[in-house]
Phi, psi and omega in degrees: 000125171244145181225159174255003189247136175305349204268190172265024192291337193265344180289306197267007213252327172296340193303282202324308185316314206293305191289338186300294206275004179095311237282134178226157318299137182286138177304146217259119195254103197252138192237129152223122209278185182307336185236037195217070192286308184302328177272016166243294152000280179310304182304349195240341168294321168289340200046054151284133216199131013279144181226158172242081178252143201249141197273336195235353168113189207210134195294340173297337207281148155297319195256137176210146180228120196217294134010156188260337181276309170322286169316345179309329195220170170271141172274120224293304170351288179273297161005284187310319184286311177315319168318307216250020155271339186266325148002296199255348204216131173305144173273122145290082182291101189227129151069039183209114189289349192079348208275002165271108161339319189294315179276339165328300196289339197266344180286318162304356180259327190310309197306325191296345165299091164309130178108322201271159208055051188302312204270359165087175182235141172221109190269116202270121150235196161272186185256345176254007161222125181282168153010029196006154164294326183290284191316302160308341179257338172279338175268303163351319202254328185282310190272356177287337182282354177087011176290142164285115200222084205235118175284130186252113142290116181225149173257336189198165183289336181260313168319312174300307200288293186327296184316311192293322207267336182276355195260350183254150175250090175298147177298141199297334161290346179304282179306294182314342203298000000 
């Protein structure tokens, strides 16, 4: 999971899960904020998983990008891990407008990565708002590239995670949660 938000919601939601399925031993849940580049690096290098990168920093953090001057550029450090996520892995986009440049740009570079998005972007929105122009122009630029590239009208974060659990085939602690 890469987020833009400072809080611990996706940290404690993974928590709930480990405890909800039972699952022993529980996986080691690697979290890494804006000035810990190198441990989300290692983790998509190990393919350690679950990971947590937090793209703008973490509230616990000494570093945070909260400023419209801050948000301008991406830190090139997680900038890279992020790149080199879209390399191996398709995107979900949930409960993220595009409308910040930094990360934008680095997803728009990614297309230039043979190979990156193997499994296509699927971009989640509300049904009563489209799209941002950025994000239409980046799933646009991903299928002109032959990628599998789709704006999702979602009504909510428990509606997507339904959809997603019936279309996936999960382990059955999984599936009871």
């Amino acid at each position: 999971v890469f987020t833009t938000n400072f809080d611990d919601l996706v940290e404690a939601g993974a928590h709930s899960l480990f405890e909800l399925a039972g699952i022993t031993p529980r996986p080691s849940l690697v979290v890494a904020g804006l000035g810990e580049p190198d441990i989300a690096s290692r983790a998509l290098q190990k393919g350690s998983f679950p990971l947590v990168a937090k793209l703008h920093g973490d509230f616990r953090s000494v570093r945070l990008k909260n400023s419209v001057n801050e948000l301008a550029s991406q830190d090139a450090d997680m900038r890279h891990v992020l790149r080199s996520a879209c390399g191996r892995c398709g995107l979900i986009v949930a409960g993220y407008s595009g409308r910040d440049a930094s990360v934008m740009d680095v997803l728009t570079e990614a297309l230039d990565d043979k190979g990156s998005f193997p499994t296509g972007i699927y971009w989640c929105h509300r049904p009563t708002d489209p799209p941002a122009p950025e994000v239409l122009d980046l799933l646009a630029k991903a299928r002109a590239t032959g990628r599998s590239a789709f704006a999702v009208p979602v009504d909510n974060f428990i509606e997507l995670t339904s959809a997603i659990e019936r279309g996936v085939r999960l382990a059955d602690n999984l599936r009871m949660c």
